[in-house]
C-alpha positions as CSV (number, residue, x, y, z in Angstrom):
1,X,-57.1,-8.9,-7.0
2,X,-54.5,-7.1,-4.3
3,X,-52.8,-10.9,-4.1
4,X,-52.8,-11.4,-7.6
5,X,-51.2,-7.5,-8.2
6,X,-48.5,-7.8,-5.3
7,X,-47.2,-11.0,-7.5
8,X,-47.0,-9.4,-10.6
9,X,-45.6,-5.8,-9.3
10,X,-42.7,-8.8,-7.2
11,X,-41.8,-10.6,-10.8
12,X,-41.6,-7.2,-13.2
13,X,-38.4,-6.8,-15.0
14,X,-38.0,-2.7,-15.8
15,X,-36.8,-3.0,-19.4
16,X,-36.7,0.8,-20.8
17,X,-36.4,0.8,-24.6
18,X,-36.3,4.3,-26.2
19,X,-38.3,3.9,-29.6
20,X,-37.4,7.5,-30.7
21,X,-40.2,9.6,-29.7
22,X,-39.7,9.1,-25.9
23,X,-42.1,6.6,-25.1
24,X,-41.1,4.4,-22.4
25,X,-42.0,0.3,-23.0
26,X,-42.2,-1.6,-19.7
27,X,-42.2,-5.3,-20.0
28,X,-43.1,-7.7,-17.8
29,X,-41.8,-11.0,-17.5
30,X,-41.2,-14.1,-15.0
31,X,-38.6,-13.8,-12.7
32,X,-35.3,-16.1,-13.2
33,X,-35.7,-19.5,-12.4
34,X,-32.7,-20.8,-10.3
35,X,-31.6,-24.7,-11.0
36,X,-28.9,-26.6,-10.2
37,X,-27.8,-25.4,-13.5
38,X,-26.5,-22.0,-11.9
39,X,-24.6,-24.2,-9.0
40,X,-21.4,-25.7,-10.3
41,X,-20.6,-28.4,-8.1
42,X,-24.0,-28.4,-6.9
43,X,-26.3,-32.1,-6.7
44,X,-28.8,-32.2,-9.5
45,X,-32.3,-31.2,-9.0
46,X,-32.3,-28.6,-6.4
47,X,-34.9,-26.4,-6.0
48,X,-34.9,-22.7,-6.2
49,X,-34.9,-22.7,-2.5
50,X,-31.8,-24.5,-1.6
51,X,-30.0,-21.9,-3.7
52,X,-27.7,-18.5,-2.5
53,X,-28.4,-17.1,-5.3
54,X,-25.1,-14.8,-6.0
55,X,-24.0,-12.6,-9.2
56,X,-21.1,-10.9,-11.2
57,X,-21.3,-7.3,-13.0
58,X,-18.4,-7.1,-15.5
59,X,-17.4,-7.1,-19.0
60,X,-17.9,-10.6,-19.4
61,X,-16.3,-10.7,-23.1
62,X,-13.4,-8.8,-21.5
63,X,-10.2,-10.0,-19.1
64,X,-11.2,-8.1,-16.7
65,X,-15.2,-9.4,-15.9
66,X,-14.4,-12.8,-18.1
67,X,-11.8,-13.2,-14.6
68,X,-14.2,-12.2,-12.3
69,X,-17.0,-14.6,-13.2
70,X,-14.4,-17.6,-13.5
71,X,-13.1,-16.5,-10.0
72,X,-16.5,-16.8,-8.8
73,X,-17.6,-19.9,-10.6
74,X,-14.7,-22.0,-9.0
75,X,-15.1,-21.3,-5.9
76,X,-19.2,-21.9,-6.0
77,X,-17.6,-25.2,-7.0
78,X,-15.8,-25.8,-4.3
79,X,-17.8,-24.8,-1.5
80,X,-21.0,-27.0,-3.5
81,X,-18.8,-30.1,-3.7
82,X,-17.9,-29.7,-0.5
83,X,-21.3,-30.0,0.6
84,X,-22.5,-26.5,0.7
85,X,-23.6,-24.5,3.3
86,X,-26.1,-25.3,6.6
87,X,-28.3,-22.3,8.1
88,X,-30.6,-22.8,10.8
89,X,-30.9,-27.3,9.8
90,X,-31.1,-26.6,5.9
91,X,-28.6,-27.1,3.0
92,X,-27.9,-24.3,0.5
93,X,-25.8,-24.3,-2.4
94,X,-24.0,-21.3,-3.9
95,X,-25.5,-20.2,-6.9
96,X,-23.4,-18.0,-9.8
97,X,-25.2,-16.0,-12.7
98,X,-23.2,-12.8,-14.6
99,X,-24.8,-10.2,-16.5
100,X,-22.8,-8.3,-18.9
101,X,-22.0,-4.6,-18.5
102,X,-19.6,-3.7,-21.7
103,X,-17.7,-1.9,-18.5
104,X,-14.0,-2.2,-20.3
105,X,-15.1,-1.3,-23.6
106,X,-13.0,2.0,-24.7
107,X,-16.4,3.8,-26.0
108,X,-18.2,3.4,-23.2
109,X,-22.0,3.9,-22.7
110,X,-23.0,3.9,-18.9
111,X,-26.2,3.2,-19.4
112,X,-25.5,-0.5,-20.4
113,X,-23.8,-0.8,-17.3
114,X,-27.5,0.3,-15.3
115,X,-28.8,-2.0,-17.6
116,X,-27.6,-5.2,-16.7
117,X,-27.6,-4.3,-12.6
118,X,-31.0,-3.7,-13.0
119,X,-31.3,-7.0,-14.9
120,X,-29.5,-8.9,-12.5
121,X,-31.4,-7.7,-9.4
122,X,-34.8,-7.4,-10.7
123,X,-35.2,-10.2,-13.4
124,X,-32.3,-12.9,-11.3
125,X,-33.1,-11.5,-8.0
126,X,-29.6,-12.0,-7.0
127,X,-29.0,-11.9,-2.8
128,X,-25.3,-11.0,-2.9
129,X,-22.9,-9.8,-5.7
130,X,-19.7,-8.9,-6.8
131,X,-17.2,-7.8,-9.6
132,X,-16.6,-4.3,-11.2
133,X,-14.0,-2.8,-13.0
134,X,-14.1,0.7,-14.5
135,X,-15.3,3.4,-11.9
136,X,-16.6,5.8,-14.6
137,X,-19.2,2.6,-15.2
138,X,-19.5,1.2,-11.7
139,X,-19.9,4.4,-10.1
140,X,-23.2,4.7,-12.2
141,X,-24.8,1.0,-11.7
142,X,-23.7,0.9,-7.9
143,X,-26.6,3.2,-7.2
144,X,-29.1,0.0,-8.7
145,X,-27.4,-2.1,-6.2
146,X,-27.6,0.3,-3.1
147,X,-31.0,0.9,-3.7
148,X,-31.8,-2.6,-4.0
149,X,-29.6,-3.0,-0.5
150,X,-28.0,-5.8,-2.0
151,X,-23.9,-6.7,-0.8
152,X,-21.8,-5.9,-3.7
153,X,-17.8,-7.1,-3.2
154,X,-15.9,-4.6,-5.7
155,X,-13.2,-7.0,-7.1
156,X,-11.7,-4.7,-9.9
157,X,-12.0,-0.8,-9.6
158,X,-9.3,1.0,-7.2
159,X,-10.6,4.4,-7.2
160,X,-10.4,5.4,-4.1
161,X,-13.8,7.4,-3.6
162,X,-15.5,4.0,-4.3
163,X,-15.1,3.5,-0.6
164,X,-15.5,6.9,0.6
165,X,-19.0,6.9,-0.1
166,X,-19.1,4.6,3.1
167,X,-18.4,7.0,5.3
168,X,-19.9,9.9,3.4
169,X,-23.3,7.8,3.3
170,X,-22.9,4.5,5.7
171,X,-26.8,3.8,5.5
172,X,-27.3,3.7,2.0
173,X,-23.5,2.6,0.9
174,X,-22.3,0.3,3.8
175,X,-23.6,-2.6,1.0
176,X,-20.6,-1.7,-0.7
177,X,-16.8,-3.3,-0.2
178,X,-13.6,-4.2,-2.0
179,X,-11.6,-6.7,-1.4
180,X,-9.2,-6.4,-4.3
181,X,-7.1,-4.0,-5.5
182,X,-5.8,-2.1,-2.9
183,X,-7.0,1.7,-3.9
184,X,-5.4,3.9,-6.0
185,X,-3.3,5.9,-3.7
186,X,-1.8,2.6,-1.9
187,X,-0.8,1.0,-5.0
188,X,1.1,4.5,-5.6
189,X,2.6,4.2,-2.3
190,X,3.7,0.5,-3.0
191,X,5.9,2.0,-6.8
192,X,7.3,4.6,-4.8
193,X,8.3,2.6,-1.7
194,X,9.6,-0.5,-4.4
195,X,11.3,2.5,-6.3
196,X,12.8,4.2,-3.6
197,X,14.3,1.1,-2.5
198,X,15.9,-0.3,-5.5
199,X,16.7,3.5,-7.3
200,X,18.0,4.5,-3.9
201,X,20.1,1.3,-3.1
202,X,21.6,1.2,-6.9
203,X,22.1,5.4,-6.7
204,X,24.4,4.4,-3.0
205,X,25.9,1.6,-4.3
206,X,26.8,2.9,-8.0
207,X,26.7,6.5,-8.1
208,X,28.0,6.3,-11.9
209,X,24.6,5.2,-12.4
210,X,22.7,8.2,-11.3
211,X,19.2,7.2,-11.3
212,X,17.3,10.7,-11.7
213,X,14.2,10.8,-13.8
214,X,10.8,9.4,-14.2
215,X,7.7,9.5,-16.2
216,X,4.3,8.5,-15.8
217,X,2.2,6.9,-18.7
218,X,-1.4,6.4,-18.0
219,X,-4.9,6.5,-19.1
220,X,-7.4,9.6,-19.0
221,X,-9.6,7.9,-16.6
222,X,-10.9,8.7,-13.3
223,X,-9.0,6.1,-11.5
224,X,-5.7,7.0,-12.1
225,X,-5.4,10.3,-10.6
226,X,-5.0,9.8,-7.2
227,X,-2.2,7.2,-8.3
228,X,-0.2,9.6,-10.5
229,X,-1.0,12.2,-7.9
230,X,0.5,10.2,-5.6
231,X,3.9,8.7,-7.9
232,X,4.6,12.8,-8.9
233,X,4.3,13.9,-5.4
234,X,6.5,11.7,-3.2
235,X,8.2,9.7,-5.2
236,X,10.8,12.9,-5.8
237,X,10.8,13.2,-1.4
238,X,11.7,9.9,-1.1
239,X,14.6,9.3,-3.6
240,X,17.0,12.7,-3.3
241,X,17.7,14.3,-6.7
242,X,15.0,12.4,-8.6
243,X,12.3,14.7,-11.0
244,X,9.3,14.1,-12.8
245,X,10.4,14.3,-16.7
246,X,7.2,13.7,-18.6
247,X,3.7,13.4,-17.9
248,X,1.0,12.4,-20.4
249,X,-2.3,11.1,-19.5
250,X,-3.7,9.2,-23.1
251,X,-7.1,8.6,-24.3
252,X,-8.4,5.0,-23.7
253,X,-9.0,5.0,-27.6
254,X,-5.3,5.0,-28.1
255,X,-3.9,3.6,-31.3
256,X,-0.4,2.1,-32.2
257,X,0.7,4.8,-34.5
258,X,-0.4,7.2,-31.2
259,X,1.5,5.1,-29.0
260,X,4.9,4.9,-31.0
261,X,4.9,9.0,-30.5
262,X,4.3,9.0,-26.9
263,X,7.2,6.7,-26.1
264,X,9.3,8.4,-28.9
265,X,8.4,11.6,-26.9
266,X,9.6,10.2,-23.4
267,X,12.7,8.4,-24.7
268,X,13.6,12.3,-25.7
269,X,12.9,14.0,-22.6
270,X,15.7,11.5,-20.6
271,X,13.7,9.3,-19.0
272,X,15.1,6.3,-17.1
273,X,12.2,5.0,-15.7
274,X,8.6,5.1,-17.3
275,X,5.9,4.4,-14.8
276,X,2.5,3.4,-16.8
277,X,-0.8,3.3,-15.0
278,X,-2.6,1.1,-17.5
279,X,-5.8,-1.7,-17.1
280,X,-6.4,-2.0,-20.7
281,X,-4.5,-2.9,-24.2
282,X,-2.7,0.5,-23.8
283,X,0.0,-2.0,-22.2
284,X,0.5,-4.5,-25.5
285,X,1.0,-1.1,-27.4
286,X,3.2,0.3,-25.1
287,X,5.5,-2.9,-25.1
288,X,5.0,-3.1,-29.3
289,X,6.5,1.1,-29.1
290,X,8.9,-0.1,-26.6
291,X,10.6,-3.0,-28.6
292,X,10.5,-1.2,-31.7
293,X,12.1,2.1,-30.9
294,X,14.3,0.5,-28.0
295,X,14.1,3.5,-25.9
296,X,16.7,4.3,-22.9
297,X,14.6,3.7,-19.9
298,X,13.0,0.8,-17.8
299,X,9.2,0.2,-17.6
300,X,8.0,-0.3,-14.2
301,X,4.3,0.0,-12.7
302,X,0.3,-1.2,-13.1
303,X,-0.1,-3.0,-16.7
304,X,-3.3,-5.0,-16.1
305,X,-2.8,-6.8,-19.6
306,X,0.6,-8.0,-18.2
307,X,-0.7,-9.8,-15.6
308,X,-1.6,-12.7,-18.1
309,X,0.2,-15.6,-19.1
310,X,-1.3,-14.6,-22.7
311,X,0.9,-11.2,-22.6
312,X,4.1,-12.8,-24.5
313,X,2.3,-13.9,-27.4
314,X,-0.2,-11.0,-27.2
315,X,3.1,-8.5,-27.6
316,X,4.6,-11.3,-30.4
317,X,7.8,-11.4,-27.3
318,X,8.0,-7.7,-26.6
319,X,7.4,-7.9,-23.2
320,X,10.9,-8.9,-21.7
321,X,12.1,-7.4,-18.7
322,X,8.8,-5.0,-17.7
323,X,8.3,-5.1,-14.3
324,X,4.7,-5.2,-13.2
325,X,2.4,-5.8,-9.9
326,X,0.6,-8.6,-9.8
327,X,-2.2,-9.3,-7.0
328,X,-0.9,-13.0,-6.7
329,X,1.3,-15.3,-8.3
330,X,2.1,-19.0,-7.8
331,X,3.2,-18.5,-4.4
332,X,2.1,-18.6,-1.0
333,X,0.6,-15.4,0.1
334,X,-1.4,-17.5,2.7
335,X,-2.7,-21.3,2.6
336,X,-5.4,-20.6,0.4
337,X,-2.5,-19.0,-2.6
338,X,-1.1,-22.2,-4.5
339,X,-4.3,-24.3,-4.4
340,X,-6.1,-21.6,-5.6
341,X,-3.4,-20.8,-8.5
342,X,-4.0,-24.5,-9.4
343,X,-7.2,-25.1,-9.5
344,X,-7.8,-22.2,-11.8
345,X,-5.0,-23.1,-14.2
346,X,-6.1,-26.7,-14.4
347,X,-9.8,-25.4,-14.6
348,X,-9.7,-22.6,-17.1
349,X,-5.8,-23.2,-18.6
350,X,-4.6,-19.9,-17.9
351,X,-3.6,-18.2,-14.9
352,X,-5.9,-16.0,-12.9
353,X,-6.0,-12.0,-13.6
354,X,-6.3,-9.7,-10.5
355,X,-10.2,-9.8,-10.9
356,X,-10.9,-13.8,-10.7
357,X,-8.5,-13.9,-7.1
358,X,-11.0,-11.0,-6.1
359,X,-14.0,-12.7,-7.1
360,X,-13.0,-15.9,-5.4
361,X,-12.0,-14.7,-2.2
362,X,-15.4,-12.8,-2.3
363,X,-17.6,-15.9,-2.6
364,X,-15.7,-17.5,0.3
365,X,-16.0,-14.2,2.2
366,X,-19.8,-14.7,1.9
367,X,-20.4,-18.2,2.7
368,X,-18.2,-17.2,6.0
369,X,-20.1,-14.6,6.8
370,X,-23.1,-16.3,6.1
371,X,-22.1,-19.6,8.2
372,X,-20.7,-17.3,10.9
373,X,-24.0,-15.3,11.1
374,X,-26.1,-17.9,10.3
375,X,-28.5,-15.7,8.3
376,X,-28.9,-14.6,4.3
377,X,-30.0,-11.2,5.4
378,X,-27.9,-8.8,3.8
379,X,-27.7,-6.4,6.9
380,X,-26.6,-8.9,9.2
381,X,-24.2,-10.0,6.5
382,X,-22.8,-6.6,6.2
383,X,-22.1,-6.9,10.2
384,X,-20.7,-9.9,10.1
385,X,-18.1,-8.5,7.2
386,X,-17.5,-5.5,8.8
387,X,-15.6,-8.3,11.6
388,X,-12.9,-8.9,9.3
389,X,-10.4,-6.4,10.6
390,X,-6.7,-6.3,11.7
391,X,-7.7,-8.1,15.0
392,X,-10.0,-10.6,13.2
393,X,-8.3,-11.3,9.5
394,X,-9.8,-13.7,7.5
395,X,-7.2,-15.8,5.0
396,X,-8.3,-15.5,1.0
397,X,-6.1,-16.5,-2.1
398,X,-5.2,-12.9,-2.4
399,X,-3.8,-12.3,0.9
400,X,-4.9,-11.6,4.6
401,X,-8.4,-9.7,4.0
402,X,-9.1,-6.8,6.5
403,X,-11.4,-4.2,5.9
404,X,-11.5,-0.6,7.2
405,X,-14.1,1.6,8.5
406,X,-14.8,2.5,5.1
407,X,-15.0,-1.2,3.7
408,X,-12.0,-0.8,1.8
409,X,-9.4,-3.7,2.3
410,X,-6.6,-3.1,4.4
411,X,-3.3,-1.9,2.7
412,X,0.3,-3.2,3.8
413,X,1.8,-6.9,4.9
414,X,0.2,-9.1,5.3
415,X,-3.4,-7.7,4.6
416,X,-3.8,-5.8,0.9
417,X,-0.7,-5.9,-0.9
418,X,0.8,-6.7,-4.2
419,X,3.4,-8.3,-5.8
420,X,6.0,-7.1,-8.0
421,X,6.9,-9.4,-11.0
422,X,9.2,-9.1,-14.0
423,X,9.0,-10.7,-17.5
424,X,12.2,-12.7,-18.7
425,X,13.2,-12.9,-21.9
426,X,12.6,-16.7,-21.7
427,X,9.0,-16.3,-19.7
């Protein structure tokens, strides 16, 4: 019977269903079985052994985890159709599945999150993964993944404690990276350093214009602290005479009517420059508020929503002249950029969010690491992408990747940076 155990304990999916008086149902099932189905690009009839068997954890119904897995699915194409990958003689192909974890939904209940990472490691048995998008979320169903020592490629959350845990823990957390966004902190550095040029160069060049106040807009949420923190802090020391005028942090739940009094509260207070730290549809209200009241100041700072081409007719036009960063536009950060950009928009009809140039890059950052290393063990794999440093960069669609000691990617030209981009009022 010990042979006959040993499979059944290896194929059990954990599913926990509370049925009110605490009893705990555990349900066992056959594992996933991988087919040429799972590998775009892929020859029909592989086998589950000729498959890399890799996954996504997002909000799939959701921008942010919908980007990630089409990210990820186009470049599995790619590398299948261009003839996969050889280790040690044999032919693999890259294999994508997703599982959803309701991550960017504004009520949101952890647990589902633990759910589908347990679902996606257990039931799929996936060997490598990536994704993520809201820390409060990931920070809970990253502990599945370490304890499954499974290489997860963060492609969405910036908090920068994500990566901490690193160095705070290498042996349980060096499975962890991100390759996209930079963290938190940097992508404040990056508005004050873009504001402290242009404010500073218009305040020399026109002092009737007297550029002088700010405000920050952003979501309660863990992950913007350290960016706000960072905008309120410096951004005064680096542009003389300028002051923090308002500051309010908003529940994700935010309504219209809510929105309409927050920016009727900062176009009182004198503000010239609102900086909102927003990932989701805060940023089509705030544009909605902004073109109906027609306040005195500029808009200039992290709108996730913006990012899409679907933001002018998701704002019915409102959205002329915000200035936003973007991870990548249709330009050529490196090699990899503009075929990248068109690929997706000719796959998918829309352009790529933040999260899909992540999730791409990832899958390529794999089968290097995995060609380079010749090996699908994750702890050689983890060696092998701890290589990709300053002195040894790898080229991505997002950029130059580097990552530091603490897996996070590299911030600054011409590693981990981001683009600033400004709506017209023609597109």
């Amino acid at each position: 019977m010990e042979p006959l155990t040993k499979r059944i304990l290896a194929i059990v999916l954990i599913a926990v269903i509370g049925i009110g008086v605490g009893v705990t149902v555990w349900i066992f099932v056959s594992p996933y079985k991988w087919t040429s189905d799972d590998c775009p690009g892929a020859p029909a009839g592989l086998t589950e052994d000729q498959i890399i068997r890799m996954g996504v954890l997002g909000g799939l119904t959701d921008i942010q985890g919908g980007g990630a897995l089409e990210g990820a699915k186009l470049a599995a194409y790619e590398i299948n159709q261009a003839g996969g990958v050889t280790v040690g003689g044999k032919t693999y192909y890259i294999g994508i599945t997703a599982e959803d974890t309701d991550e960017s939904n504004p009520n949101l209940d952890v647990t589902k999150g633990v759910a589908a990472a347990e679902r996606i490691v257990n039931y799929k048995r996936v060997q490598f993964l990536t994704g993520g998008f809201r820390t409060e979320s990931l920070l809970a169903y990253q502990e599945v993944v370490m304890d499954a020592k499974i290489p997860f490629i963060n492609t969405g959350a910036s908090t920068d404690d994500l990566c901490k845990n690193v160095l705070d823990n290498y042996a349980r957390y060096k499975y962890f990276f991100r390759n996209m966004p930079i963290n938190s902190s940097s992508l404040g550095g990056e508005i004050i350093q873009f504001l402290a040029y242009t404010a500073g160069y218009l305040n020399a060049t026109n002092p009737s214009i007297n550029i002088n106040s700010f405000s920050l807009l952003y979501e309660d949420l863990t992950w913007t602290t350290p960016l706000s923190t960072a905008v309120k802090t410096y951004l005064p020391m680096y542009v003389p005479g300028m002051s923090l005028a308002t500051e309010i942090a908003y529940p994700i739940t935010v309504t219209q009517t809510q929105m309409d009094g927050y920016i009727n509260q900062l176009d009182g207070n004198a503000t010239q420059i609102l900086i909102p730290i927003i990932s989701a549809q805060g940023g089509i209200l705030m544009m909605n508020s902004y073109d109906t009241i027609k306040p005195g100041f500029v808009v200039v700072g992290v709108d996730v929503q913006s990012q899409l081409d679907s933001f002018r007719a998701d704002t019915n036009g409102n959205c002329a002249f915000e200035t936003v960063l973007q991870a990548l536009h249709n330009t050529s950060k490196t090699e990899m950029s503009i075929p990248f950009w068109n690929a997706f928009v000719a796959e998918y009809d829309h352009e790529p969010l933040y999260t899909a140039v992540g999730s791409y890059d990832a899958i390529y950052q794999y089968t290097w690491a995995i060609n380079e290393s010749q090996s699908l063990n994750a702890d050689t794999i983890v060696s092998k992408l701890e290589t990709i440093t300053t002195a040894k960069p790898l080229a991505g669609a997002g950029g130059m990747t580097a990552f530091t000691v603490s897996h996070d990617i590299q911030e600054g030209y011409p590693y981990g940076y981001t683009l600033f981009v400004q709506w017209q009022a023609d597109g």
